[in-house]
C-alpha positions in Angstrom: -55.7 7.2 4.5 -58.6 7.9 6.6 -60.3 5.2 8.4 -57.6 2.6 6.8 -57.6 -0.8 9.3 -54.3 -0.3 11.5 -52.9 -3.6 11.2 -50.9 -5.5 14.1 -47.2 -5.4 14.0 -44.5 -6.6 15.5 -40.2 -5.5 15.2 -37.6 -7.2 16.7 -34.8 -6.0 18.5 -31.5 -6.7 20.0 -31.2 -5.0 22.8 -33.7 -4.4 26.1 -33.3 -0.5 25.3 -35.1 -1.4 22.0 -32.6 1.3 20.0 -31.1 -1.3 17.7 -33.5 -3.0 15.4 -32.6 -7.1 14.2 -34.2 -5.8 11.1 -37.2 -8.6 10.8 -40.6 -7.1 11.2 -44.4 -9.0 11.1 -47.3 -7.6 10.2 -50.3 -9.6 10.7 -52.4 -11.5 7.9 -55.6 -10.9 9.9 -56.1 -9.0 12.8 -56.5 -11.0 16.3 -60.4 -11.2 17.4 -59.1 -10.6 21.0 -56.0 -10.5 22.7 -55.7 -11.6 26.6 -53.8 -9.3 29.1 -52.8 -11.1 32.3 -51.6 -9.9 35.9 -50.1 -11.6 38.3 -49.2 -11.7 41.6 -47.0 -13.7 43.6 -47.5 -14.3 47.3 -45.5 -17.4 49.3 -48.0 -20.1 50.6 -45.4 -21.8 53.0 -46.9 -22.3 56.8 -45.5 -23.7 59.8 -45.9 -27.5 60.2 -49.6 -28.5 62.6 -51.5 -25.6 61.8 -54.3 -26.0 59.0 -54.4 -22.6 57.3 -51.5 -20.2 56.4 -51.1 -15.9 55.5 -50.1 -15.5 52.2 -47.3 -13.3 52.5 -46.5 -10.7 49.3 -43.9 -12.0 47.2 -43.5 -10.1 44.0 -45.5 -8.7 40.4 -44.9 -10.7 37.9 -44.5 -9.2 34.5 -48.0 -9.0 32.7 -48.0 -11.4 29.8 -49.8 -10.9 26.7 -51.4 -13.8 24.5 -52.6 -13.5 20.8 -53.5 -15.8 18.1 -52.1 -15.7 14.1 -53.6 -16.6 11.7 -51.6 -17.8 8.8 -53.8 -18.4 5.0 -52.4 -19.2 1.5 -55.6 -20.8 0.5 -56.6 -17.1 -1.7 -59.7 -16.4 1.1 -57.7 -13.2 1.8 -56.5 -12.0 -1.4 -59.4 -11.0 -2.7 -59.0 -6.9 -2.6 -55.1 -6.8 -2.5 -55.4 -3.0 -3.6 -57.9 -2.1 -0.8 -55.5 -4.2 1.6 -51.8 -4.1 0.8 -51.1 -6.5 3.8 -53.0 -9.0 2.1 -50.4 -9.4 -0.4 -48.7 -11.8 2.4 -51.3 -14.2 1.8 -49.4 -15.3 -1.6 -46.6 -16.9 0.4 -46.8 -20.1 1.5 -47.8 -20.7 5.3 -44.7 -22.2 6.0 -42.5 -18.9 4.8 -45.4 -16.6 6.6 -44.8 -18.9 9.9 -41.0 -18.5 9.6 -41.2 -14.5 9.5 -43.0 -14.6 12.3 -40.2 -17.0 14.4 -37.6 -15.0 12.9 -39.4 -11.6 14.1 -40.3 -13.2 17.4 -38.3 -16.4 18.5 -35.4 -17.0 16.3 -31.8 -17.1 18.3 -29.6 -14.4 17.2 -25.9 -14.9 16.7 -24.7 -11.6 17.9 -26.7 -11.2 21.3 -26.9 -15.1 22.0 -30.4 -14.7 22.5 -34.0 -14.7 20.9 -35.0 -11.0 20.1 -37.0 -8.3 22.3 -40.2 -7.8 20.3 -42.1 -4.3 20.2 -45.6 -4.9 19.2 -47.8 -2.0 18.1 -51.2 -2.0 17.4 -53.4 1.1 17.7 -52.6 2.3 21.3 -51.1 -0.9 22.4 -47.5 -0.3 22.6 -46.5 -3.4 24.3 -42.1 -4.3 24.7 -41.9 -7.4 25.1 -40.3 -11.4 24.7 -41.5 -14.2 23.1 -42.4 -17.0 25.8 -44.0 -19.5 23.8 -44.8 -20.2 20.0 -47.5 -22.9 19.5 -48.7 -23.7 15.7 -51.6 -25.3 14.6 -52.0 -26.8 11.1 -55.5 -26.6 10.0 -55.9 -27.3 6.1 -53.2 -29.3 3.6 -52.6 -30.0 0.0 -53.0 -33.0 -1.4 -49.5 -33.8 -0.8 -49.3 -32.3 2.6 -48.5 -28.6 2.2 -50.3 -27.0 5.0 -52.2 -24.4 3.7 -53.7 -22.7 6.8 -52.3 -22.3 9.7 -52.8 -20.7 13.7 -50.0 -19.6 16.1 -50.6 -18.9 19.5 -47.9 -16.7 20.8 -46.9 -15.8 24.1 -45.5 -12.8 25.2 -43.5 -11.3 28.6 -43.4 -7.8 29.2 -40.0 -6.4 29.0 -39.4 -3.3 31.4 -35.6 -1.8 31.5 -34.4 -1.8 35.3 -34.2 2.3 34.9 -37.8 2.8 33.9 -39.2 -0.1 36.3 -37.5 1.8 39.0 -38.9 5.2 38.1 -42.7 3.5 37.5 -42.9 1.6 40.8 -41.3 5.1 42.9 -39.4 2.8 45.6 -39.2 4.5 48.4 -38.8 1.3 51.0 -35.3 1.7 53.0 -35.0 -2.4 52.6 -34.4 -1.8 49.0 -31.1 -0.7 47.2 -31.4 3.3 46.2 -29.3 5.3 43.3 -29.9 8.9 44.2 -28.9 12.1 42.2 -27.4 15.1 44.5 -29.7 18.1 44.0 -28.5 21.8 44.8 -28.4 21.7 48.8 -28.8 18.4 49.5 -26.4 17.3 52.6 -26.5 13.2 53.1 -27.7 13.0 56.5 -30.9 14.7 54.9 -30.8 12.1 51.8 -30.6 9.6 54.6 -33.6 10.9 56.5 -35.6 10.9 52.8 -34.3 7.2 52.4 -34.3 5.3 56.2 -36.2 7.8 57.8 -33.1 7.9 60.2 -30.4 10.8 59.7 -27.7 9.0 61.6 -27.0 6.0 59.1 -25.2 9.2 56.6 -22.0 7.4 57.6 -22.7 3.8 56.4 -23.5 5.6 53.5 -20.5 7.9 53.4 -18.6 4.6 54.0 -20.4 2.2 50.8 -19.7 5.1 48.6 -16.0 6.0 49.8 -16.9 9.7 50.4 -13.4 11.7 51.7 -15.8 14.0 52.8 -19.3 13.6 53.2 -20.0 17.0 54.0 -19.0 18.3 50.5 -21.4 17.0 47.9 -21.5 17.9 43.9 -24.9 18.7 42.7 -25.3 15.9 40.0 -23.2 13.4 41.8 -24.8 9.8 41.9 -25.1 8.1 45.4 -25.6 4.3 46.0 -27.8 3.6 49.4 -27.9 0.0 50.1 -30.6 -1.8 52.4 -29.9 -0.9 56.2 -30.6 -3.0 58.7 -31.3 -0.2 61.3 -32.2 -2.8 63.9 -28.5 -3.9 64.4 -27.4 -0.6 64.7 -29.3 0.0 67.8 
């Protein structure tokens, strides 16, 4: 339907390829008012004992983490035009069975993988793959007998990157980091070497890591491990 409000929604998984679905999904009550993105990075802040001031020395990127708030309502504020807004049909449960979806979706350990699920939420153009870091719910209005009736979670998520895509989004090229290179059609490994360490000569440790009989015969398509190479103890 044109111009219908896309509504935030989240589908857990059990595995960090996100092929295999736990088969819980949450779709939010009430869209968030904002959403906080955050970057970080990492530097080490030791310094040698006397001295009064130190140079931050890059560590790492930490994954970004993304923070939203839920709001949770069986008080009948939101079910006022449950035709015009299907998803406002979840505001006739009770908050506690609409803040148990969400855990199971989100936080819940599952049996199979020993683990709480990978989360893929999706709302509009944010696509973001992700974990749950930290669920925090706030009880806001109650029955007379002490049924909460309105509640807010604020949910913490981690970004979630597989090791193969991480690798081909940050283009590592540094010869102190480990390599897996794919043999193109007339590649020789003392020229892999040279793309790798900048240093042709070091094709034999390579030759050696990998077992190669013969180094000089390679098969377009074959896969190549170069480890880090200290090239200053090979002078």
């Amino acid at each position: 339907m044109l111009g219908e409000l896309a509504k935030m929604k989240l589908t857990g998984y059990q595995d960090v390829g996100f092929t295999k679905r736990t088969g819980d999904e949450y779709t939010a009550l009430v869209n968030p008012e904002t959403y906080t993105l955050n970057y970080e990075i990492q530097s080490n802040q030791e310094q040698a004992s006397g001295t009064s001031a130190n140079q931050p020395t890059f560590n790492r990127i930490s994954p970004r983490k993304l923070d939203f708030e839920f709001l949770f309502d069986s008080t009948g504020a939101l079910t006022q035009d449950v035709i015009v807004n299907p998803f406002a049909a979840a505001a006739n449960q009770g908050v506690w069975e609409q803040v148990e979806q969400l855990k199971k979706t989100v936080f819940n350990f599952i049996g199979q993988t020993h683990q709480p699920p990978y989360v893929e939420l999706a709302w509009g153009k944010l696509i973001f793959k992700c974990k749950a870091e930290k669920v925090s719910i706030t009880y806001k209005l109650f029955k007379p007998d002490g049924t909460p009736i309105r509640a807010v979670a604020k949910v913490s998520f981690i970004e979630v990157i597989p090791d193969d895509t991480r690798v081909r989004k940050e283009k590592t090229e540094s010869p102190d980091l480990t390599h897996v290179r794919t043999v193109q059609e007339g590649d020789t490994l003392p020229m892999m070497c040279y793309r790798i360490y900048g240093d042709s000569a070091l094709y034999w440790e390579v030759a050696h890591v990998n077992k190669l009989l013969n180094f000089r015969k390679l098969t377009t398509g074959q896969r190549l491990f170069f480890p880090p190479i200290d090239k200053e103890s090979k002078l």
